[in-house]
TORZA-788181 format. One record per residue (C-alpha): residue in three letters; x, y, z. Coordinates in Angstrom, 3 decimals. Layout:
! residues N
{ALA, {X, Y, Z}};
...
This chain:
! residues 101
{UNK, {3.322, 8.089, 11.123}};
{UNK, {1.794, 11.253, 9.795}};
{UNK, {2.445, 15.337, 9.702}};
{UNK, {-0.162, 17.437, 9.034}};
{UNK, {1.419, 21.072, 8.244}};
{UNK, {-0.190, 24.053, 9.314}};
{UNK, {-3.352, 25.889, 7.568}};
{UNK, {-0.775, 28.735, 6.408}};
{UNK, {1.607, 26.330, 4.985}};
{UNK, {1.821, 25.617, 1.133}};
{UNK, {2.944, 21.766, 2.151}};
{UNK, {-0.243, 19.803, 3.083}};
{UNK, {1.261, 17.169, 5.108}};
{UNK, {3.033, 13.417, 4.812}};
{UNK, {2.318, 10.168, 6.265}};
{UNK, {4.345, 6.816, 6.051}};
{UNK, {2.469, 2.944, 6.471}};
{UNK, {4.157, -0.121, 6.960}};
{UNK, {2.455, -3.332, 6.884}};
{UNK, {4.350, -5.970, 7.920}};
{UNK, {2.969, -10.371, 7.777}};
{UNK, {4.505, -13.211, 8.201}};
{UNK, {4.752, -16.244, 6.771}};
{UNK, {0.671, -18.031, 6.519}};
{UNK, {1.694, -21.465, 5.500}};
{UNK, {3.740, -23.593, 3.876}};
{UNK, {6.038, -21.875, 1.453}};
{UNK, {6.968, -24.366, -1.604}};
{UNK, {9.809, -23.640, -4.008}};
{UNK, {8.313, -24.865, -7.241}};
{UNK, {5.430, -21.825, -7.208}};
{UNK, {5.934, -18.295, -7.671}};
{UNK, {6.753, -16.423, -4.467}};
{UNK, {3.906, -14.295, -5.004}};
{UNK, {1.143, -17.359, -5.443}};
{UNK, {2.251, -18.229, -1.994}};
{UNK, {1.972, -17.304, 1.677}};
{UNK, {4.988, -15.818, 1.850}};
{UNK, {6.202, -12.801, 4.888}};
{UNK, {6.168, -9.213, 3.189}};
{UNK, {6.602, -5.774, 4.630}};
{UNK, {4.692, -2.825, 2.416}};
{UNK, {5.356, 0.079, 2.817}};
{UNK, {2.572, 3.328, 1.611}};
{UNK, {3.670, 7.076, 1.478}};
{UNK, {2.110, 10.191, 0.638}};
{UNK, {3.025, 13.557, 0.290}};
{UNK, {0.222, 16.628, -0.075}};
{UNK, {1.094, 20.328, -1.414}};
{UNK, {-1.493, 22.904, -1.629}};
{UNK, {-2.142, 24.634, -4.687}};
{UNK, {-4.491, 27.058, -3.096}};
{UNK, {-6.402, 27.682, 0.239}};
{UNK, {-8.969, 25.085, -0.983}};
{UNK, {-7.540, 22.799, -3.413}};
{UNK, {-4.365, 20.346, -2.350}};
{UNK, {-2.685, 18.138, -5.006}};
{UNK, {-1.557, 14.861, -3.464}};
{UNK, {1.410, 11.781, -4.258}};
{UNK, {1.147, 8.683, -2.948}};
{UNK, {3.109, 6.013, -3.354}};
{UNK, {2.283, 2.061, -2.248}};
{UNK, {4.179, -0.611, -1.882}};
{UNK, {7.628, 0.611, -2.210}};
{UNK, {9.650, -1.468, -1.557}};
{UNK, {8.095, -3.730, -4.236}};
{UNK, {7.028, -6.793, -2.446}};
{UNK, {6.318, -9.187, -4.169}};
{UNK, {2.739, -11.134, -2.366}};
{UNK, {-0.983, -11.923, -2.457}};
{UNK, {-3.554, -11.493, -0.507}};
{UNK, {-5.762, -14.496, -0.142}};
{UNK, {-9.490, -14.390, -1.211}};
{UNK, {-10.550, -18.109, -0.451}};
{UNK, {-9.900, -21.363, 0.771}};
{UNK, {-10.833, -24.743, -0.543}};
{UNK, {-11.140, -27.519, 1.824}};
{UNK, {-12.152, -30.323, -0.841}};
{UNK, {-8.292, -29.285, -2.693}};
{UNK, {-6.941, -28.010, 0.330}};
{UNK, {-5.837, -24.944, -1.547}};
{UNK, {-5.473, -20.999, -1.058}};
{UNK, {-6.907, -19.041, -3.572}};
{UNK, {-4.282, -15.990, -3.811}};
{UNK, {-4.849, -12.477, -5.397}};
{UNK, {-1.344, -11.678, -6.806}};
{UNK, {-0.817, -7.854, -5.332}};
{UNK, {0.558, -5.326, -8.159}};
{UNK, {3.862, -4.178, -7.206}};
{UNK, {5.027, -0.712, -6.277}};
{UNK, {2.746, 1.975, -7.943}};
{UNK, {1.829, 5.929, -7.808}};
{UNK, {-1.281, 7.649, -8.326}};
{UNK, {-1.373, 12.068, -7.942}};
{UNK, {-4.603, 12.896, -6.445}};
{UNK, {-6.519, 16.394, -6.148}};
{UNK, {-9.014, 17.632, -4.133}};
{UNK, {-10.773, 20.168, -2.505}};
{UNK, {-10.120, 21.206, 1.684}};
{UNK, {-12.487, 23.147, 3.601}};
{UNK, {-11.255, 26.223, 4.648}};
């Protein structure tokens, strides 16, 4: 869900993202959870505040709740194996740009 304030407002707007998977395989207990095809829910936020009529500084936030997953980039018939991309854990980034008027 999302909230985009109005043009007078100082606050830019919010949204909120939840992704949610379940389980693409065979989970093993020997591997890492995150090598595996495990169910996850992420979940992305972001808040917006605007310095001035044209430029709004923005937070976001992903994976909050710190899931620990992959995303898979290939599969390997001959090994019968999943290639995983191990995801990075909750993180922040402050972005700035410009808004036309």
């Amino acid at each position: 869900s999302a909230f985009d304030a109005p043009v007078e407002s100082r606050f830019d707007g919010w949204g909120v993202e939840t992704v949610s998977k379940g389980a693409r395989g065979e989970v093993g207990t020997v591997l890492p959870s995150f090598d595996q095809p495990v169910a996850y829910t992420r979940v992305d936020a972001y808040a917006g505040y605007r310095l001035t009529s044209l430029l709004v500084l923005t937070l976001r936030g992903y994976d909050l709740t710190n899931a620990r997953y992959s995303e898979f980039g290939s599969y390997s018939p001959a090994s019968v194996a999943f290639y995983a991309y191990p995801m990075p854990g909750r993180s922040f980034s402050i972005e700035l740009r410009t808004r036309a008027k």
